[in-house]
PLY file of the C-alpha trace (Angstrom):
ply
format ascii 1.0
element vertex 63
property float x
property float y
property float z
element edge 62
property int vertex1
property int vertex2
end_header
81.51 136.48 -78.66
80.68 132.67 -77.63
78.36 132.47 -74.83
80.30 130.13 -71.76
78.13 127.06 -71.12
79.86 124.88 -68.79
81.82 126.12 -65.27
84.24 124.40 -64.08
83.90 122.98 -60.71
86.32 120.53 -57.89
83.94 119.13 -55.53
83.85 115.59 -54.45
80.39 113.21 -54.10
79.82 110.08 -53.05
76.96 107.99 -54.59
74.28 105.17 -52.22
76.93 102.71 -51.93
80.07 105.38 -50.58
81.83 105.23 -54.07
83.13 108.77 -54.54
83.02 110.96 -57.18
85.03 113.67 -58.53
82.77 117.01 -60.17
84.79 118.61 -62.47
82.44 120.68 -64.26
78.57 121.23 -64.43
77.07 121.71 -68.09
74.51 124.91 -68.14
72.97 124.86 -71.55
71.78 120.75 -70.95
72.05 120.39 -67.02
74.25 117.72 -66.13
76.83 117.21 -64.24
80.17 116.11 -65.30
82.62 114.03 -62.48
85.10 111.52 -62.81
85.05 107.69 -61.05
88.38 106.77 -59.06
89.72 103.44 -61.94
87.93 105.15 -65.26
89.96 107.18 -67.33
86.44 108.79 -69.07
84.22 111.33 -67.75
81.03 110.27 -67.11
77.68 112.62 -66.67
74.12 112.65 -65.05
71.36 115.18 -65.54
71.29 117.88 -62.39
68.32 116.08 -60.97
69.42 112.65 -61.08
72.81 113.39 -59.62
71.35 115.52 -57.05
68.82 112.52 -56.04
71.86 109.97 -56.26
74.69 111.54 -54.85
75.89 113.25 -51.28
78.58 116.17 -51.21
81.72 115.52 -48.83
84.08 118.16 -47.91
86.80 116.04 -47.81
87.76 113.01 -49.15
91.19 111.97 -48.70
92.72 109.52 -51.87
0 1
1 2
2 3
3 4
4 5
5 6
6 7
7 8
8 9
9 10
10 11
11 12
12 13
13 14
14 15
15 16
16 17
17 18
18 19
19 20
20 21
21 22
22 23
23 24
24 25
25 26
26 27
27 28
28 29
29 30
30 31
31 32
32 33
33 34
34 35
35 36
36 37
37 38
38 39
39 40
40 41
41 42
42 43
43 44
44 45
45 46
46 47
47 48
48 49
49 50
50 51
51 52
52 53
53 54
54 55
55 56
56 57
57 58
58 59
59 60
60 61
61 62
């Protein structure tokens, strides 16, 4: 039985200069966080404590 290492998340950041992010999963096994930018097609990821230093969760963020 494979062990589950990532859970899959929909949360929405924004980062210093009010760019928001989209979480879409966070990675156990390596700690990072996995989110999309609004205009780039790949994901992108930070470490846990980075993205937690550099980045603010909204409730809402409308498109």
């Amino acid at each position: 039985m494979l062990k589950e290492t990532a859970d899959n998340l929909d949360r929405y950041y924004t980062d210093s200069r009010g760019r928001k992010v989209h979480v879409v999963r966070f990675d156990r096994q390596n700690s990072r966080v996995i989110f999309m930018r609004d205009g780039y097609e790949h994901p992108c990821f930070e470490p846990l404590k980075t993205f937690q230093e550099r980045y603010t969760r909204v409730d809402e963020v409308k498109p």
